[in-house]
OpenMM code with the backbone's topology and positions (N, CA, C; nanometers):
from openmm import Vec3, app, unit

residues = "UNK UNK UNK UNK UNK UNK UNK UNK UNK UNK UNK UNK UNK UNK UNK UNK UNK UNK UNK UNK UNK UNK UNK UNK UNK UNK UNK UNK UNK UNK UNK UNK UNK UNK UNK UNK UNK UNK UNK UNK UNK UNK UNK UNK UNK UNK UNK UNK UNK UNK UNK UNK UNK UNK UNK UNK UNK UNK UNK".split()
positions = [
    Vec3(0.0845, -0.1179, 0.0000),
    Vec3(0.0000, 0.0000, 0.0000),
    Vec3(0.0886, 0.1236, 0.0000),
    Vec3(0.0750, 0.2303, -0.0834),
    Vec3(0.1541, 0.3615, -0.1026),
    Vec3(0.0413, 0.4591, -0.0414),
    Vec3(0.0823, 0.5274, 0.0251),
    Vec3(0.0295, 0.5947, 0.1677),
    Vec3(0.0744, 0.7464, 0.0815),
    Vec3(-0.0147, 0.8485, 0.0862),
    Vec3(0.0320, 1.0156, 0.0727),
    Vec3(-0.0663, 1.0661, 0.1135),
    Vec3(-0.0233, 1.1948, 0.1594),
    Vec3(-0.1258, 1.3277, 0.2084),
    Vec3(-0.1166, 1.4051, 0.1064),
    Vec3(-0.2208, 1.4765, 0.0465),
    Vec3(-0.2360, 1.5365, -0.0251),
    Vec3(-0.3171, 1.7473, 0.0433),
    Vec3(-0.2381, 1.8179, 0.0296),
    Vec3(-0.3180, 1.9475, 0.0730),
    Vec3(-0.4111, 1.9999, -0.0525),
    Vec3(-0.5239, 2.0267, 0.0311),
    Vec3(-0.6324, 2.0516, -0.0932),
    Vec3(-0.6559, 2.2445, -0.0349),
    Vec3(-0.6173, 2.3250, -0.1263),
    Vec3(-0.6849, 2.4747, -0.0757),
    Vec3(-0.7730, 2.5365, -0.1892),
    Vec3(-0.8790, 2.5910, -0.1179),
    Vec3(-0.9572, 2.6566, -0.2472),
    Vec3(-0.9299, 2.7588, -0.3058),
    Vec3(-0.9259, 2.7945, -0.3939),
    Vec3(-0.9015, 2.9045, -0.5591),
    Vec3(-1.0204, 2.9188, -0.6260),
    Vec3(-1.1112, 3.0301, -0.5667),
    Vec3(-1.2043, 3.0722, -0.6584),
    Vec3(-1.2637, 2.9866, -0.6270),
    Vec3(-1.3537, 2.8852, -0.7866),
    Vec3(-1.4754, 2.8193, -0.7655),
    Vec3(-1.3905, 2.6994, -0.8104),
    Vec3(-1.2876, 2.6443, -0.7922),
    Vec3(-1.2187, 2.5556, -0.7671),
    Vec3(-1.1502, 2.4826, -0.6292),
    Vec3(-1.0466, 2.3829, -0.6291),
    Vec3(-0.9720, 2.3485, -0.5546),
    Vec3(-0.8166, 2.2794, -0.6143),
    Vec3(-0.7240, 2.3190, -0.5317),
    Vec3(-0.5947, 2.2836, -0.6044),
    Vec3(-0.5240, 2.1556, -0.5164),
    Vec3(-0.5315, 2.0900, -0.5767),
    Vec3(-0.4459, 1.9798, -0.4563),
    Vec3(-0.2940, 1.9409, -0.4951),
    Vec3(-0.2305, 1.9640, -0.4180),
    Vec3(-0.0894, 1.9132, -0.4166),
    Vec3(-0.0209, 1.8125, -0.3518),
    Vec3(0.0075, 1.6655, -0.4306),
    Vec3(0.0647, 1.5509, -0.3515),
    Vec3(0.1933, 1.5628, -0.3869),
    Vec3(0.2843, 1.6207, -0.2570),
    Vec3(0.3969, 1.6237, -0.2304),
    Vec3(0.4719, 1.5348, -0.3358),
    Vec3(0.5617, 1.5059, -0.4248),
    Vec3(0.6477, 1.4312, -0.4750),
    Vec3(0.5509, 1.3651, -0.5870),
    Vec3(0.4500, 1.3959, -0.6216),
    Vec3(0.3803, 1.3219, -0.7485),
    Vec3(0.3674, 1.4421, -0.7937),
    Vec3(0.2983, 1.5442, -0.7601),
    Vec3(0.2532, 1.6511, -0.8626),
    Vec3(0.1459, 1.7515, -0.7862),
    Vec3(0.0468, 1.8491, -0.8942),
    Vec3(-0.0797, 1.9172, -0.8597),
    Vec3(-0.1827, 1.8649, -0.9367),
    Vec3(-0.2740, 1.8969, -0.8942),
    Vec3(-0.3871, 1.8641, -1.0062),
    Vec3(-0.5324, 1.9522, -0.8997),
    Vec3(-0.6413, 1.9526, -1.0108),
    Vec3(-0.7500, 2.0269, -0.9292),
    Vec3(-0.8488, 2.0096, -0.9091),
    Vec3(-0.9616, 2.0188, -0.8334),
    Vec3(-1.1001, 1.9304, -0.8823),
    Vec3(-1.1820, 2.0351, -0.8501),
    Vec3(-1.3486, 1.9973, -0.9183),
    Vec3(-1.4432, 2.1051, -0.8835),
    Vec3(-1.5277, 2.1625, -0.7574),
    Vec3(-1.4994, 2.0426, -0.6515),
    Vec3(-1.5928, 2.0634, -0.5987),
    Vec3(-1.4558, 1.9529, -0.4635),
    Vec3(-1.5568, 2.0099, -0.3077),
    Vec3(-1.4724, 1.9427, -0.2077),
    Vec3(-1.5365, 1.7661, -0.1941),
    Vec3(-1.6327, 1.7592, -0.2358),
    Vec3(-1.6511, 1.5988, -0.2710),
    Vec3(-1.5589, 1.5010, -0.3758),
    Vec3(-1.4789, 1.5900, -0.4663),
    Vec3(-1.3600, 1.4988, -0.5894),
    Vec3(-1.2629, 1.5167, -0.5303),
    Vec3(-1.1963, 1.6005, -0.4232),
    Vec3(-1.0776, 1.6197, -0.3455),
    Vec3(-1.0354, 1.4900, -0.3917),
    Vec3(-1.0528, 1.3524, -0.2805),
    Vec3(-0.9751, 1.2660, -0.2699),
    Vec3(-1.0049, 1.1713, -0.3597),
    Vec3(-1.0899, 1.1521, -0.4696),
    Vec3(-1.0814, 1.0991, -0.5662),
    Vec3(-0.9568, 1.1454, -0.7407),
    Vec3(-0.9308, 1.2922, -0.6732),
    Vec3(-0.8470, 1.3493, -0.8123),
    Vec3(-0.7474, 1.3527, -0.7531),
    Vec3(-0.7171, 1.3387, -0.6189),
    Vec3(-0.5874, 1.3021, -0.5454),
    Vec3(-0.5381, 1.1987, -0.5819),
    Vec3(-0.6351, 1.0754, -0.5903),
    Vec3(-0.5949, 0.9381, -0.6247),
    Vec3(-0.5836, 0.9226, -0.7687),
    Vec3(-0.6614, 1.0095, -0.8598),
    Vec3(-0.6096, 0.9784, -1.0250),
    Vec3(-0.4846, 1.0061, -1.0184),
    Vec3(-0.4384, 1.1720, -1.0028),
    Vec3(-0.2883, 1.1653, -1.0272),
    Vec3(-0.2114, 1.0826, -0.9997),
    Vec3(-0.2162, 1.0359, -0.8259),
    Vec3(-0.1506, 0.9049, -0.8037),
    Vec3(-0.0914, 0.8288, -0.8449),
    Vec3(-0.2083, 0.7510, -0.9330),
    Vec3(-0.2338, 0.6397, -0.9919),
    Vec3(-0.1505, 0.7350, -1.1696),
    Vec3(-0.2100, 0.8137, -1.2000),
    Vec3(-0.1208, 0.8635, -1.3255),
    Vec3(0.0316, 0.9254, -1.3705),
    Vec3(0.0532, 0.9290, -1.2205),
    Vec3(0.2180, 0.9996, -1.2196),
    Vec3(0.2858, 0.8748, -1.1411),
    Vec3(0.2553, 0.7939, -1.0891),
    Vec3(0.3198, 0.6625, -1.0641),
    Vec3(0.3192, 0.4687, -1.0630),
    Vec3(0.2139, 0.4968, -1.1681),
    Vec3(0.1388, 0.3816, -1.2213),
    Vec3(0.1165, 0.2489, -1.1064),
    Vec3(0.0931, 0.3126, -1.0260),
    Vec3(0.0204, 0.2281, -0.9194),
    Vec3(-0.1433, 0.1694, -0.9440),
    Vec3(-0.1292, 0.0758, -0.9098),
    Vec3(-0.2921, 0.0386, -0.8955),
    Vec3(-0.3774, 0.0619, -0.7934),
    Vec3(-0.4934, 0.1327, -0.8092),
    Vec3(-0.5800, 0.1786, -0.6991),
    Vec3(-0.5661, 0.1575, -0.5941),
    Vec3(-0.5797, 0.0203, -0.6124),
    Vec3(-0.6254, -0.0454, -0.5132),
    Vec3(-0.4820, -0.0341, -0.3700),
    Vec3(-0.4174, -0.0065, -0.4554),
    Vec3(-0.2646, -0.0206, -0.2994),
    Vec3(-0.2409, 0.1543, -0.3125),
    Vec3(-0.3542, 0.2453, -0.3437),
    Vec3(-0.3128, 0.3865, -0.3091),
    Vec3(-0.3943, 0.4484, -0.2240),
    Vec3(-0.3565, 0.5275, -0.1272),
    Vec3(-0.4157, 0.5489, 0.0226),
    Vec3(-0.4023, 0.6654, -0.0381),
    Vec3(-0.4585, 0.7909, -0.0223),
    Vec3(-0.4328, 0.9155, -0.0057),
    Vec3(-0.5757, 1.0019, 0.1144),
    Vec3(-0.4990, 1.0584, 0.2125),
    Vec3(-0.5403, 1.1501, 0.3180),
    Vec3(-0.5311, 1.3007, 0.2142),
    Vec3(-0.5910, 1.3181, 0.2187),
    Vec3(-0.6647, 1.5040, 0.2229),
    Vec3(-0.6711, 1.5852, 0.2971),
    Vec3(-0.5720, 1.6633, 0.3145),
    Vec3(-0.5947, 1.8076, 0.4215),
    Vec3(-0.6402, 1.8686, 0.3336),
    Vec3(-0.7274, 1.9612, 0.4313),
    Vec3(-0.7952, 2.1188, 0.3673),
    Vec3(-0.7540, 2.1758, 0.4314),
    Vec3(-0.6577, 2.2987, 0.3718),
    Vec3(-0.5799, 2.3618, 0.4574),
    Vec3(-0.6651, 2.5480, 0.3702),
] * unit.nanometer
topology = app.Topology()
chain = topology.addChain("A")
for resn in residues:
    res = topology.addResidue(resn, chain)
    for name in ("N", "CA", "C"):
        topology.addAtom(name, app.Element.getBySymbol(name[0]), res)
């Protein structure tokens, strides 16, 4: 299992999340936070879902 925290802060009528050592990426709404946390994840280190943990701060 690959474990990351991801900080999510809002911008406008957005949100920007940043997982330390993978990348940024942004989602629309505070319900996709930790689901667009986990695409990048999964897209900047070709992990499979299923072994990717990601925690969400809203900072």
């Amino acid at each position: 299992m690959a474990d990351y925290t991801a900080t999510a802060i809002a911008e406008g009528d957005h949100w920007v999340i940043d997982v330390p050592g993978v990348g940024t990426t942004t989602a629309g709404s505070v319900n996709d936070l930790e689901n667009m946390a986990i695409d990048l994840v999964i897209a900047m280190t070709h992990t499979a879902r299923e072994d990717v943990h990601v925690e969400v701060r809203i900072v």
